[in-house]
N, C-alpha and C positions, 0 to 999 in steps of 0.2 A: 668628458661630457661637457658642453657647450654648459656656461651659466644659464642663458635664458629659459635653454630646457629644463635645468633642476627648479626652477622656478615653475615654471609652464605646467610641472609635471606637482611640485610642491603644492601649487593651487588649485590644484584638478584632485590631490590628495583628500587636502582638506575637505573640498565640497563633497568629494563623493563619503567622507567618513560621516562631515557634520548631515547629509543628506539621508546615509542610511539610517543613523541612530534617529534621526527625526520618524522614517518608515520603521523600523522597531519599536518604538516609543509609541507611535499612533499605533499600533498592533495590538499592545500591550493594556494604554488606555481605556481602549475601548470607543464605539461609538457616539456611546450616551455622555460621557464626559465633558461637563461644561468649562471652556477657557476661562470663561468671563469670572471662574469663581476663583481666581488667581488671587492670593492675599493681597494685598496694597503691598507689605512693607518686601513681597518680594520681587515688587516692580520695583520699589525704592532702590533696595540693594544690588539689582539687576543694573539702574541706571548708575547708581553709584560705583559698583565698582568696571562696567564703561567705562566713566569718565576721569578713574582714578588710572586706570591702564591705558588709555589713552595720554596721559598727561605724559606716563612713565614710558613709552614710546616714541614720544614726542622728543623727551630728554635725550634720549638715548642714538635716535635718528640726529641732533644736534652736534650731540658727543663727539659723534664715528666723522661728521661729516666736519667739524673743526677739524679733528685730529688729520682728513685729510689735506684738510684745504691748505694746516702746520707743515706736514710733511710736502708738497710741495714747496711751500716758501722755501725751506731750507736748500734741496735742489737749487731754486732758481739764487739764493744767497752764493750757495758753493760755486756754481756755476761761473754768476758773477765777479764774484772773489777769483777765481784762477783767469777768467780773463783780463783782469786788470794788472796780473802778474805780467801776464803777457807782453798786454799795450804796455807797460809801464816801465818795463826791461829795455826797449828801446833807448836808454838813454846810455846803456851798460856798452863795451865793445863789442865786437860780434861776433866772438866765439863764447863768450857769455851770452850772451842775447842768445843764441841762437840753442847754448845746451839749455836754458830755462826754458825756451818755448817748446824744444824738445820734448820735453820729461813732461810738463806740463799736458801737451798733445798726448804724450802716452801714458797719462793720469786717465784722463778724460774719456781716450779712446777704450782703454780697459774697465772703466766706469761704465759708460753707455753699454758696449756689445758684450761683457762678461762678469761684473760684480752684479749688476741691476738683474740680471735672469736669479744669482747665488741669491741674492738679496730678496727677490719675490717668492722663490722657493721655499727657501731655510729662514727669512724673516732674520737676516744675519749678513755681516761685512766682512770679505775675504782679507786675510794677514797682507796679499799682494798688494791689495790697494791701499791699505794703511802704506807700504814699503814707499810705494811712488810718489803716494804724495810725500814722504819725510824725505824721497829724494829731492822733490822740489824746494822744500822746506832749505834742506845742504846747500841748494844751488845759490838757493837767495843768500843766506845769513854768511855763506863761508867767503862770499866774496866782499874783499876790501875796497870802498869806494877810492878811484883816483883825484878824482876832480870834487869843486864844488857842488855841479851839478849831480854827478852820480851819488855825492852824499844825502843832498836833498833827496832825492829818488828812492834810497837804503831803504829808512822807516818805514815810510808806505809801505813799501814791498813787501817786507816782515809782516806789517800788522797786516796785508790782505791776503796772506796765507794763512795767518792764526785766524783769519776770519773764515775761510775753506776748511781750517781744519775742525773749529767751531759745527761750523754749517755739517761736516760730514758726522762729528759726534753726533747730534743731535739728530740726523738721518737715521744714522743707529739704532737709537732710542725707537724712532717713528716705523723701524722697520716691520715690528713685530705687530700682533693681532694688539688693538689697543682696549677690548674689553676684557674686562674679569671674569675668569670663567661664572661667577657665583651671581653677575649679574644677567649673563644668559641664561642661569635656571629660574632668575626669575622672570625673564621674560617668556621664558617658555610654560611654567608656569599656570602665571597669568596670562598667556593665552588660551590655554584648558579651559581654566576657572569662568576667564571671561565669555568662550563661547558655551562653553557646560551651563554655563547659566542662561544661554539661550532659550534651552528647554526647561528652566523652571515656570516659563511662562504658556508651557503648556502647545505649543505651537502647532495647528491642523498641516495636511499635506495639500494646500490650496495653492497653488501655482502662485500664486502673490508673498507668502511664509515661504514658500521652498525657497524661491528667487533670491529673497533677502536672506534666508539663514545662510544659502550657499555664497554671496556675494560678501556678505560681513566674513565669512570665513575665509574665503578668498582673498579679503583684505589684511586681514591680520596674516595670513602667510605672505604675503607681498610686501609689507611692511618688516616681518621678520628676516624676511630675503635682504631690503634690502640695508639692513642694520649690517647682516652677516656681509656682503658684499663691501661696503664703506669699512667693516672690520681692522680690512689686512691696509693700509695705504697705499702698498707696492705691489701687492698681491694678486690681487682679482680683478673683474673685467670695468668697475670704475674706478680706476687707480692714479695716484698719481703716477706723472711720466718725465721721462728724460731730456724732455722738448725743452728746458731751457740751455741744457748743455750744447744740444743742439744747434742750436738759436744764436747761440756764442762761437761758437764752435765748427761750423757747417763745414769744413771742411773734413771733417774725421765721420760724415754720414756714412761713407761708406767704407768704413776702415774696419770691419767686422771679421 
């Protein structure tokens, strides 16, 4: 089922749940019942805790959306890091040069069109790809430089795979849901709470009350969408993506 539509259909939930309990409540009521004799202090509490759930949604949409904006960096790091391996091999002979850009290509290409589906899935990085890249890892460290210049060259090389293999741990890490479960109960919660208190203020079924009880409810499922959305980094339909491998890489686009 498409995102937008669990959404479409999330928000269409809401209003019609917060809609009917609004026509049950006025049922119930009565018609003689006057709004206007709403305590104060439950207007108070009404705004107050709005504006305390509001803050905690705010954090929370900040959260998901770092933690993606992290997991991309790392991508375009890794990325980075193994094409420097690349260019930078050039200076090695050329049946060296050519097995590092090898293995490196068939990191990359394994990356793109087969860990990154495992990894959006399962929230998780396949043994295979760890293998490839420590093949690369062999390629560089196990060769002895001849010359000057290949010596200069060595270091680098090392350190901009421990900087790949860096970037790939930390992918790792980014792969999975980045909220705690115990912070979604409170957001869901507090979203009860906050619209339940809707109706402590008594609200008539006047085209202008309905409009806004179902529009504020509509908002708070959209807003819980899209915490749950930004969640997964690799996962779901605002995800980070592969485009910097890509980017580096263009020749393995269609190597699937």
């Amino acid at each position: 089922m498409s995102e937008w539509l669990v959404l479409t259909l999330a928000m269409l939930a809401a209003c019609a749940v917060v809609l009917s309990i609004a026509f049950l409540n006025h049922r119930r009521i009565g018609e003689d019942d006057d709004p206007s004799e709403t305590p104060d202090v439950i207007e108070y509490m009404t705004m107050m805790i709005g504006v305390i759930y509001a803050i905690v949604l705010g954090l929370a949409i900040a959260g998901v959306w770092e933690a993606r904006g992290a997991a991309q960096e790392y991508v375009r790091q890794e990325a980075q890091a193994l094409h420097e391996v690349s260019v930078r091999s050039e200076v090695y002979p050329a049946e060296v040069r050519s097995r590092i850009r090898a293995d490196v290509d068939a990191y990359v290409s394994y990356v793109v069109h087969k860990e990154w589906k495992v990894m959006a899935d399962r929230g998780e990085l396949t043994d295979e790809g760890a293998a490839l890249l420590e093949k690369v890892r062999r390629d560089v460290t196990d060769y002895q430089p001849q010359t000057d210049h290949e010596g200069q060259a060595y270091q680098p090389l090392v350190d901009q795979v421990a900087v790949a293999d860096d970037a790939r741990s930390a992918r790792a890490s980014s792969a999975g849901d980045t909220m705690p479960g115990v912070v979604w109960f409170g957001l869901i919660i507090g979203a009860l709470v906050t619209v339940g208190m809707v109706f402590a203020l008594q609200i008539r079924r006047s085209f202008r009350e309905m409009l806004l009880a179902g529009l504020f409810s509509a908002l708070i499922a959209f807003l819980l969408f899209l915490i749950w959305d930004f969640d997964a980094p690799f996962g779901r339909g605002i995800a980070a993506t592969a485009e910097p491998f890509l980017q580096q890489f263009p020749h393995l686009a269609d190597n699937g």
